[in-house]
C-alpha positions as CSV (number, residue, x, y, z in Angstrom):
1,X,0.0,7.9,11.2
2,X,2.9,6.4,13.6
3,X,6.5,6.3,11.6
4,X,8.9,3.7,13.4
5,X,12.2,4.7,12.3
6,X,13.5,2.3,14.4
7,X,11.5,-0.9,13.4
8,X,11.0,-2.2,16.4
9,X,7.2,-2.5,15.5
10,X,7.9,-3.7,12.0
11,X,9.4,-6.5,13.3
12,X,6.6,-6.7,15.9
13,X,4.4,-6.8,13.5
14,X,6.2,-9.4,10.9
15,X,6.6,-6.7,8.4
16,X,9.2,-8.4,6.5
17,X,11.5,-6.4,4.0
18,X,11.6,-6.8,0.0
19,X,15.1,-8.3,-0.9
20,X,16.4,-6.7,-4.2
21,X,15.5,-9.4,-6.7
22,X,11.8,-8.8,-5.9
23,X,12.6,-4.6,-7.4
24,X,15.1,-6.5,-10.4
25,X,11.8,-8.2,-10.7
26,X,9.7,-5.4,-10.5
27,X,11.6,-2.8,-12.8
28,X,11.3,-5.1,-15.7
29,X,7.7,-5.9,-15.4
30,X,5.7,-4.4,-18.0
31,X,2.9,-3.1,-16.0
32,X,5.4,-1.2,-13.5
33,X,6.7,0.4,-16.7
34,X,3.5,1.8,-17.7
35,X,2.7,2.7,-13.9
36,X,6.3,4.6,-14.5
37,X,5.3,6.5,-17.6
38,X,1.8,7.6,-16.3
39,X,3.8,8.6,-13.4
40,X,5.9,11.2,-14.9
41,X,3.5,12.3,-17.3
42,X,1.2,13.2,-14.4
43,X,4.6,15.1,-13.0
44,X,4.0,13.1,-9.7
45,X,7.1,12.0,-8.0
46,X,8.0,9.8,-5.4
47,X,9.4,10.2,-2.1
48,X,13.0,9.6,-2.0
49,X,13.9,8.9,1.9
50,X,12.8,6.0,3.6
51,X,14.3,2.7,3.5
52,X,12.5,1.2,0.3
53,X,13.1,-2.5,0.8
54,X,11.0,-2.5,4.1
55,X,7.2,-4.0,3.4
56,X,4.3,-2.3,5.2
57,X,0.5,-2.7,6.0
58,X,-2.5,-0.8,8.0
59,X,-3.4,-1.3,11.4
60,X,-6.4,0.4,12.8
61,X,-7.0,-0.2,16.7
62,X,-9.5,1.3,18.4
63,X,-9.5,4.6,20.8
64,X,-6.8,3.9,23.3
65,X,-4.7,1.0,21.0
66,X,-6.8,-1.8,23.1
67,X,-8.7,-3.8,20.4
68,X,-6.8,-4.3,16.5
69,X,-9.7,-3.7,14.2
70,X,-8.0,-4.2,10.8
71,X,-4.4,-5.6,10.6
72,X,-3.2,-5.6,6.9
73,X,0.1,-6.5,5.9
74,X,1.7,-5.8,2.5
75,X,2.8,-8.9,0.3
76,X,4.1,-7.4,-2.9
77,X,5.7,-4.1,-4.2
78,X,2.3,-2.9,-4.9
79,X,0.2,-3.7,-2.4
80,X,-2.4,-1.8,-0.7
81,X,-5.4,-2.5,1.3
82,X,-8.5,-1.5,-0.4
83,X,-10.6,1.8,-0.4
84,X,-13.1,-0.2,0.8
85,X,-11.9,-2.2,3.2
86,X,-10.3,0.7,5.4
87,X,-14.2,2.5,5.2
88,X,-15.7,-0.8,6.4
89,X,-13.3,-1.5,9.0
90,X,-14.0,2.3,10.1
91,X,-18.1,1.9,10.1
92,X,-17.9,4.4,6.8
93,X,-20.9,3.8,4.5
94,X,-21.3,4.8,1.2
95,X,-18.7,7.7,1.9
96,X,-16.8,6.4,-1.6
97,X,-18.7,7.2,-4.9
98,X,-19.3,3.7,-7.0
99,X,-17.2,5.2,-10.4
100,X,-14.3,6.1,-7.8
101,X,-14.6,2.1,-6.3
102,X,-14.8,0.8,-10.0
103,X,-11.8,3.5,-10.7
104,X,-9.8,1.8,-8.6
105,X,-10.3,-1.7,-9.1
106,X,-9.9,-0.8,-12.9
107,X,-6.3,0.9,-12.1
108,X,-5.7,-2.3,-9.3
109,X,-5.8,-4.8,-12.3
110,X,-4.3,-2.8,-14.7
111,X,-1.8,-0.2,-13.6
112,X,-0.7,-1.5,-10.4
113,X,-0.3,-5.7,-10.9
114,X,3.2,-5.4,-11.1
């Protein structure tokens, strides 16, 4: 994992940054409500630091950063690449258990459709 604190790459990369009607947006969406409430029931909490307006992604290069084998940028609040995606990219078969794959895409159009 590589943090740029100072961006540089971000911008590199044309990782834009959230502007704060997409959160206004966000924190009265239903869904992010419930995300919320499963949240704090579960006890988990967030981190706090960072700068939360900046979007993200995955990039997976090969051994020495020559080749770019997966580059995945993140379009909304609650995007992530898939489970799935990141194995195949990687050459990982069948390493995921079918419930946990179905787990997810359950929670990816339910919980986390913001």
């Amino acid at each position: 994992m590589y943090i740029d604190t100072s961006k540089q790459c971000y911008r590199a990369l044309d990782f834009s940054r959230h502007t704060i009607f997409n959160f206004i947006k966000m924190a009265f969406s239903r869904k992010f409500r419930e995300h919320n409430r499963e949240r704090k029931e579960a006890k988990v909490k967030g981190g706090k630091g960072g700068d939360k307006f900046q979007n993200g992604g995955t990039l997976v290069v090969t051994a020495g950063g020559h080749d770019v084998l997966l580059r995945w940028k993140q379009d909304r609040l609650d995007d992530h690449v898939p489970v799935e995606t990141l194995l195949e990219t990687l050459g990982i078969e069948n390493a995921v258990p079918e419930e946990a794959v179905a787990a997810q895409r359950e929670m990816e159009q339910t919980v986390c459709k913001i």
